[in-house]
N, C-alpha and C positions, 0 to 999 in steps of 0.2 A: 775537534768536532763540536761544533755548537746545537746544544739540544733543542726540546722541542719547544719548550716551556723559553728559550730565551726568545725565538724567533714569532712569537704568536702576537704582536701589537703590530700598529699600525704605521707608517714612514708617512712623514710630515708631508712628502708630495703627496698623497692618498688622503690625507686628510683635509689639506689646500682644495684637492681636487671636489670631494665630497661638500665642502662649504659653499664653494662657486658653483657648483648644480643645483643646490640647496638654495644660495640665493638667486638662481635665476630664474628657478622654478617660483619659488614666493611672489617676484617681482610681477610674473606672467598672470599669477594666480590673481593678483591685486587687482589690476587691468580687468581681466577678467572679468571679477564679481564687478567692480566695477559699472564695468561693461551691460552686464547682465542685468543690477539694478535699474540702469536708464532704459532697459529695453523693456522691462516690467514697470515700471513707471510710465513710461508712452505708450503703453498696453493700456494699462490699467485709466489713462486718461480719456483714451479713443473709444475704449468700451464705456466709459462713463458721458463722454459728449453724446456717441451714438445712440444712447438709451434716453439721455433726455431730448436731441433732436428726435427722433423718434412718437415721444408721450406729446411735446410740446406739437409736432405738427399732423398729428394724428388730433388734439383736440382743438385745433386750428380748421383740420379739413371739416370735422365733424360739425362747428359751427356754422361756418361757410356754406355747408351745403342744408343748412338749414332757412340761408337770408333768404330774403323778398328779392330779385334780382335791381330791379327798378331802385334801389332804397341802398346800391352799396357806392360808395364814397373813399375812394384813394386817395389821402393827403398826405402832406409830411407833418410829422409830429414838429411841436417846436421845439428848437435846435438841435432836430434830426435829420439823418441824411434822409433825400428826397423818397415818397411813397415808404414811407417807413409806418403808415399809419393806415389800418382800413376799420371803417364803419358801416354797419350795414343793421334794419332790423329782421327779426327773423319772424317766421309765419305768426308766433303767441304773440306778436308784440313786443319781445324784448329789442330794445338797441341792445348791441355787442358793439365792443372796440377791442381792437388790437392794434398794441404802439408800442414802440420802442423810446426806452424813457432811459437813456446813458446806456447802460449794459445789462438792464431788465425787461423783457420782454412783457407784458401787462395784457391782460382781459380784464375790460370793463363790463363788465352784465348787468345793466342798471346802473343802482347806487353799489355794485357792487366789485369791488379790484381784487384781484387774484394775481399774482405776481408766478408763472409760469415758469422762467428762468430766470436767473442771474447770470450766466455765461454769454450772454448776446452779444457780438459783434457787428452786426449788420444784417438788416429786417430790410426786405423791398416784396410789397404788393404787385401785380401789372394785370393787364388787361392784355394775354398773347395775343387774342384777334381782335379787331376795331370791329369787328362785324359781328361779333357774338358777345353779349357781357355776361354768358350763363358760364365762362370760364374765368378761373381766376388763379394767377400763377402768384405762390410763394415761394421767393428766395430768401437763405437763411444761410449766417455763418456761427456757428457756435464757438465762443475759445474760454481757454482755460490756463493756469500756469501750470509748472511743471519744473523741474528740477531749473538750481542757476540761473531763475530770471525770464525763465523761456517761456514762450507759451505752445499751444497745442492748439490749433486750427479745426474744426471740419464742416465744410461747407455743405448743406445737403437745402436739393432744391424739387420744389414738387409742381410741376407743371399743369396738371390736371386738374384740378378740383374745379368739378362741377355743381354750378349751384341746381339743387332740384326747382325750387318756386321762383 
């Protein structure tokens, strides 16, 4: 009769077995965070583009709808893509600009440059109706990078903006 004390460890298949649940569990685990990291990083990027498109065309609308209607001017910035550029002066007399200058979005107020974003992708001015110039639509792509090379997109575009004068 074999006691209690000789029978109390463990047989090498129960231990095989315990290793190989162990490493598959780790393996899954790894993936995983992984996984988890890049979804919080594209998180974390989107809420970061969304807040500066956001500031950036909120003080965009805010100027805009301060211009002299008669007095705004859609060109392209040089060696920008097309209507990447609008100038216009507002009721005090300021000229304002806004251009896209590589991947920096710019307000000019005078003699004065204010660099808005760094993330800019692609700026376009329009005029929705030929018939009305008291409307003035911006389009905007903001990008950013992001893990491996990547970048992170979000295009947000504001049709409306009304000039008051």
């Amino acid at each position: 009769m074999v006691s209690a004390r000789a029978r109390a460890g463990f047989t090498l298949v129960e231990v095989m077995l315990v290793i190989a649940i162990i490493g598959i569990v780790s393996s899954l685990g790894a993936v995983m965070f992984i996984q988890v990291n890049r979804y919080f990083i594209l998180s974390k990027a989107k809420i970061a583009l969304q807040q500066e498109a956001r500031s950036v065309m909120y003080v965009m609308a805010k100027e805009l709808r301060q211009a002299q209607s008669s007095t705004i001017a859609i060109t392209q910035a040089s060696g920008q893509p097309y209507y990447s550029e609008i100038t216009f002066t507002e009721q005090e007399g300021n000229t304002v600009t806004f251009l896209q200058n590589g991947k920096s979005l710019e307000m000019i107020n005078g003699n004065d440059t204010q660099v808005l974003s760094n993330n800019l992708f692609y700026l376009a001015f329009t005029f929705p109706r030929s018939d009305d110039m008291n409307i003035v639509s911006i389009a905007m792509t903001l990008e950013t990078s992001i893990y491996q090379g990547g970048e992170k997109a979000l295009h947000m575009a504001s049709e409306n903006v009304q000039v008051m004068n």
